[in-house]
C-alpha positions as CSV (number, residue, x, y, z in Angstrom):
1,X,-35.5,-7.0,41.6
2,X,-38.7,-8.4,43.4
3,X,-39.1,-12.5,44.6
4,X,-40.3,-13.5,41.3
5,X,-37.3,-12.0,39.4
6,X,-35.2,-13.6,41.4
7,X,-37.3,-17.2,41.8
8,X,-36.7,-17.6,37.6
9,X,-32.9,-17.5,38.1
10,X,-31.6,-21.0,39.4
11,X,-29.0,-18.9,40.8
12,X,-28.6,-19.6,44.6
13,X,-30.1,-16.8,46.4
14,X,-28.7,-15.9,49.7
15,X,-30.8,-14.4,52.8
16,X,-31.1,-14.0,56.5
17,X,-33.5,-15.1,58.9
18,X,-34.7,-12.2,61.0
19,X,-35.9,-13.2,64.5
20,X,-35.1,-10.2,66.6
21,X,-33.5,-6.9,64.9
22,X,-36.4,-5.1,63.2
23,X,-34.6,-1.8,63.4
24,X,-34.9,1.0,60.7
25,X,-31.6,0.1,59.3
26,X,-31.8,-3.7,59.0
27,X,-32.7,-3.6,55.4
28,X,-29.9,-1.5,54.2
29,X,-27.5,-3.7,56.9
30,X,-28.4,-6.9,54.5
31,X,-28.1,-5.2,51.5
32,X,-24.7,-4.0,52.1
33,X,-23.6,-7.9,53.0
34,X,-24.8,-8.3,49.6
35,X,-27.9,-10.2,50.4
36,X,-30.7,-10.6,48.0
37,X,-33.6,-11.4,50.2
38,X,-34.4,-11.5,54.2
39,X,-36.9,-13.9,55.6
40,X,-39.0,-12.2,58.3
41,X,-40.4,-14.4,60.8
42,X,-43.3,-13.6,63.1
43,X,-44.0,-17.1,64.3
44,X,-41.4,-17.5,66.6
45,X,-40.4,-13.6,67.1
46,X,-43.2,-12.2,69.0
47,X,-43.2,-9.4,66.3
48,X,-46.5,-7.9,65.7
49,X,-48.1,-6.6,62.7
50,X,-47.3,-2.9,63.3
51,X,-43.9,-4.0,63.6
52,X,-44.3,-5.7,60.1
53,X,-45.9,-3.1,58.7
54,X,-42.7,-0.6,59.7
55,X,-40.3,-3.8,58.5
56,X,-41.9,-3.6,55.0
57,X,-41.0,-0.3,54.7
58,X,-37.4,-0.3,55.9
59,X,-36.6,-3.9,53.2
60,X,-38.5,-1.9,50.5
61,X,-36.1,1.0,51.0
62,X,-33.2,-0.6,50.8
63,X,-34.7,-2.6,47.5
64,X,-34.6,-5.9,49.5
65,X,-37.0,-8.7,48.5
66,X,-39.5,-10.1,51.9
67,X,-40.6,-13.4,52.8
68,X,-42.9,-12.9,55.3
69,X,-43.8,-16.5,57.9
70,X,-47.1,-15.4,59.6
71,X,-47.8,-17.3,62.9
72,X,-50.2,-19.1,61.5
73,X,-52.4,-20.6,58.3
74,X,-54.9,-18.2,58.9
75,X,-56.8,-16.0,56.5
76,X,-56.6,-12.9,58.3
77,X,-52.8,-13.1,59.2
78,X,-51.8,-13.9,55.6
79,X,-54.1,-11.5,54.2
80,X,-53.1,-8.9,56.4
81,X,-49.2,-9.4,56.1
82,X,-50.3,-8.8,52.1
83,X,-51.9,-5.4,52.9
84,X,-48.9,-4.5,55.0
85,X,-47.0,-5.2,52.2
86,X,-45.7,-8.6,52.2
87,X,-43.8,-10.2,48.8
88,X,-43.8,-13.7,50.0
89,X,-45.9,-15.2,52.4
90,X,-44.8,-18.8,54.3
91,X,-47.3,-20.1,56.7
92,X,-46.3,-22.9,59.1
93,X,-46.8,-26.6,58.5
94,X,-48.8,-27.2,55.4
95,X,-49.6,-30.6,55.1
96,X,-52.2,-30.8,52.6
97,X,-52.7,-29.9,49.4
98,X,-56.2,-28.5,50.5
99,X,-54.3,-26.2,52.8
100,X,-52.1,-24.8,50.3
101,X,-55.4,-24.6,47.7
102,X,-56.5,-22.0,51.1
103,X,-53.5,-20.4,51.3
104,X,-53.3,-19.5,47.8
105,X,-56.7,-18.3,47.9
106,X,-55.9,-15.6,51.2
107,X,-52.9,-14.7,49.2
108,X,-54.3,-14.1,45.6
109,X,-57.2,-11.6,44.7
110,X,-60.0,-12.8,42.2
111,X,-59.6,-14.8,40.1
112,X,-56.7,-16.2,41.3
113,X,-57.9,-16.2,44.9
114,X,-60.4,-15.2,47.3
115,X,-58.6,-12.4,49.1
116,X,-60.5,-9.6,50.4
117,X,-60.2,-6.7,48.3
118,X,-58.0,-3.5,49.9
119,X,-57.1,-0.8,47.3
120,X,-54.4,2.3,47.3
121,X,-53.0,0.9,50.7
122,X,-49.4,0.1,52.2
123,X,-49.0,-2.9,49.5
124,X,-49.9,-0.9,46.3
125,X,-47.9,2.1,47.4
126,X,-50.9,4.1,48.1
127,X,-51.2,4.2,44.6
128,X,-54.7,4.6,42.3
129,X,-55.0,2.6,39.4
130,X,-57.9,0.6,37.6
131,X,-59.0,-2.1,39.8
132,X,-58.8,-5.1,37.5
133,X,-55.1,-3.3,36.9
134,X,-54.0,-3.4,40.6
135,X,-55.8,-7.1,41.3
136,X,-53.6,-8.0,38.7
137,X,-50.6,-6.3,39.9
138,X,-50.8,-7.6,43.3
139,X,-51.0,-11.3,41.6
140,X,-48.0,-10.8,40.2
141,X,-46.3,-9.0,43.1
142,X,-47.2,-11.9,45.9
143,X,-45.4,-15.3,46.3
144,X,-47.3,-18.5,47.7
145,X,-44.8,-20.4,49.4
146,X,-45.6,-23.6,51.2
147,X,-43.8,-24.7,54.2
148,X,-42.6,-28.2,54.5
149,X,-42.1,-29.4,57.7
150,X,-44.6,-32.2,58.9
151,X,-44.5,-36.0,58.2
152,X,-47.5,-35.3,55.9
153,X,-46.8,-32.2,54.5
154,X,-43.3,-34.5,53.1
155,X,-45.8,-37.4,52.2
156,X,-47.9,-34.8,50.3
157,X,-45.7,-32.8,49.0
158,X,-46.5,-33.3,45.7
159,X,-49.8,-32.8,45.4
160,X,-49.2,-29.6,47.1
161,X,-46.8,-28.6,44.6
162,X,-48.9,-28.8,41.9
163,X,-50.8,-26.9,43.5
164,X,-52.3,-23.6,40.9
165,X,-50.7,-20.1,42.4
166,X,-48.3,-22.3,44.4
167,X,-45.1,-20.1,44.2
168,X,-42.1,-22.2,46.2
169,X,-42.0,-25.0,48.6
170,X,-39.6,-24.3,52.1
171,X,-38.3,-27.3,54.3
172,X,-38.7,-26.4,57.8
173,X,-35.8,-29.3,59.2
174,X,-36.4,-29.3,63.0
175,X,-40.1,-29.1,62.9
176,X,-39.9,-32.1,60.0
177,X,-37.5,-34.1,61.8
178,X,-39.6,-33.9,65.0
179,X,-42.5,-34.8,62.8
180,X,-41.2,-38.1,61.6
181,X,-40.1,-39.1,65.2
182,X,-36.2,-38.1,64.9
183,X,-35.7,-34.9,66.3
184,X,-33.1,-33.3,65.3
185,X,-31.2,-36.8,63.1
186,X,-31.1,-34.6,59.7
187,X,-29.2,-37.9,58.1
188,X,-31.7,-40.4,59.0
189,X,-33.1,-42.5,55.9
190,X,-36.6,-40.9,57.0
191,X,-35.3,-37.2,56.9
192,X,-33.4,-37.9,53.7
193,X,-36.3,-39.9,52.3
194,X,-38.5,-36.6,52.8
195,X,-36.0,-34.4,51.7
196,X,-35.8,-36.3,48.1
197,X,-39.1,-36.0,47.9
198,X,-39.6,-32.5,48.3
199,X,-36.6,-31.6,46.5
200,X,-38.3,-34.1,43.8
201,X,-41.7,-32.1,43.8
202,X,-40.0,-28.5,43.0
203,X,-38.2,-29.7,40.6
204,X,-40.8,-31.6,38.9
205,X,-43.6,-28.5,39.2
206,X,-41.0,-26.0,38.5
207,X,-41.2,-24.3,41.7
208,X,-38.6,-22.7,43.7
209,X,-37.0,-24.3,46.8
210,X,-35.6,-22.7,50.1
211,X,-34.6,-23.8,53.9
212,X,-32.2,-22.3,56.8
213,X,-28.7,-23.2,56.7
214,X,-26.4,-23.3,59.9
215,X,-23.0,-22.6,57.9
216,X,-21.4,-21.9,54.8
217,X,-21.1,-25.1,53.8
218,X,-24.1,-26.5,54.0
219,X,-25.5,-23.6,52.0
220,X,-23.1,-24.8,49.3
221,X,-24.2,-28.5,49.8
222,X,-27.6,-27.8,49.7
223,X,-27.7,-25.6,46.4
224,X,-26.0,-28.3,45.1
225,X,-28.6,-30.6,45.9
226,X,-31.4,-28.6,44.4
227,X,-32.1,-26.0,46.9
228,X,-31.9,-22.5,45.1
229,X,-33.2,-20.1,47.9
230,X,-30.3,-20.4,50.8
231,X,-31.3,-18.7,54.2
232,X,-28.2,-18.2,56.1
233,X,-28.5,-18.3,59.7
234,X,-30.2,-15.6,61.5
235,X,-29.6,-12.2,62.7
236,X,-29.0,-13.2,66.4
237,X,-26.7,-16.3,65.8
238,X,-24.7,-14.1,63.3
239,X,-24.3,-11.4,65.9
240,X,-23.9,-13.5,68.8
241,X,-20.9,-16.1,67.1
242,X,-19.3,-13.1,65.6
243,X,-18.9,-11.2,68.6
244,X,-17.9,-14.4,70.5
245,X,-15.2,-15.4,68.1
246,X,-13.7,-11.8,68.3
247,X,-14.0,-11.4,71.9
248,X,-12.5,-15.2,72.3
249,X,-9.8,-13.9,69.5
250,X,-8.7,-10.5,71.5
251,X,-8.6,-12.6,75.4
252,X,-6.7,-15.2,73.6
253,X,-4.3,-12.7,71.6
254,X,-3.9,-10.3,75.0
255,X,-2.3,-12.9,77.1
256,X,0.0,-14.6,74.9
């Protein structure tokens, strides 16, 4: 089942945030957790575009649906990521609705967007087909999904959900909450304020709506509040506390 299947279910969808482990197996690794997407991040990673161009392949074997962040709101990165493959494309703080008009139009081919046409590549399995066919197949493949996370991107959030070829909306909490002068205070009436209105905008444009979560919980809390795409924590922070509560776990158990 690809992104879009899974963004007409209102069925929480639970992922991973992958920040460092861009090994041949990580694909099948999520899969078997019973994961039914991974967020693969290259703005914060330092992973390149040959190593996202190997990544593709190893989520697409295992039958895992890809978002995609590209470092930034440029044409040629989110263009590029498409070519390599990418399902869903996030770029970082869209604030605008003019931005996400730009996005859409580096992620879509004519006459959805602008993108620069690359045929029987990495994206289109290599595959030959009519070109009007595989424009329109890669429409229907790729997911526009804008990220949240500035004091103006919340103030325009609307607008930028209504946006034509605008797929999902993605709150990006630290960056948002340092945006609007509270770093890091994720129950302040400004945060919360925001918040409503982006969960507000989705809801009213019928468009799907993701973020990170730190815990179980919260993933729970925050589906409930509208949230339908529910990133869980990340591949180091779920290796790291795992291996700290069992190591913790077997010093505690060996001296008692």
């Amino acid at each position: 089942m690809g992104l879009k299947e899974l963004a007409r279910s209102k069925e929480p969808k639970i992922g991973n945030f992958v920040v460092e482990f861009a090994t041949p197996g990580i694909g099948h690794i999520l899969k078997a957790a019973g994961l039914d997407f991974a967020f693969f991040d290259m703005e914060h990673s330092g992973f390149s575009f040959e190593t996202l161009k190997s990544a593709v392949r190893y989520f697409e074997a295992a039958g895992l649906p890809l978002i995609v962040r590209v470092p930034a709101q440029e044409n040629d990165m989110l263009a590029r990521a498409c070519d390599m493959g990418a399902e869903g494309l996030i770029a970082p703080m869209i604030s605008s609705a003019a931005q996400a008009q730009a996005m859409v139009d580096s992620v879509k081919y004519f006459p959805a967007g602008k993108r620069g046409v690359g045929l029987q590549m990495a994206h289109d399995n290599y595959r030959a087909a009519p070109v009007a066919d595989a424009l329109s197949a890669a429409n229907d493949r790729t997911s526009v999904i804008c990220l949240i996370e500035t004091a103006e991107g919340a103030e325009n959030v609307d607008a930028i959900a209504a946006v034509k070829g605008v797929d999902g909306l993605w709150v990006g909490h630290f960056d948002l909450s340092v945006s609007l002068g509270i770093p890091g205070e994720f129950h302040h009436p400004k945060f919360t304020a925001a918040i409503d209105r982006t969960i507000a905008a989705a809801q009213k444009h019928g468009k799907f709506l993701g973020r990170l979560v730190p815990s179980t919980e919260a993933g729970i809390a925050f589906y409930k509040q509208g949230f339908d795409f529910i990133c869980y924590s990340g591949d180091i922070w779920v290796l790291r506390d795992g291996l700290a509560a069992a190591s913790k776990a077997i010093r505690e158990g060996v001296r008692s």
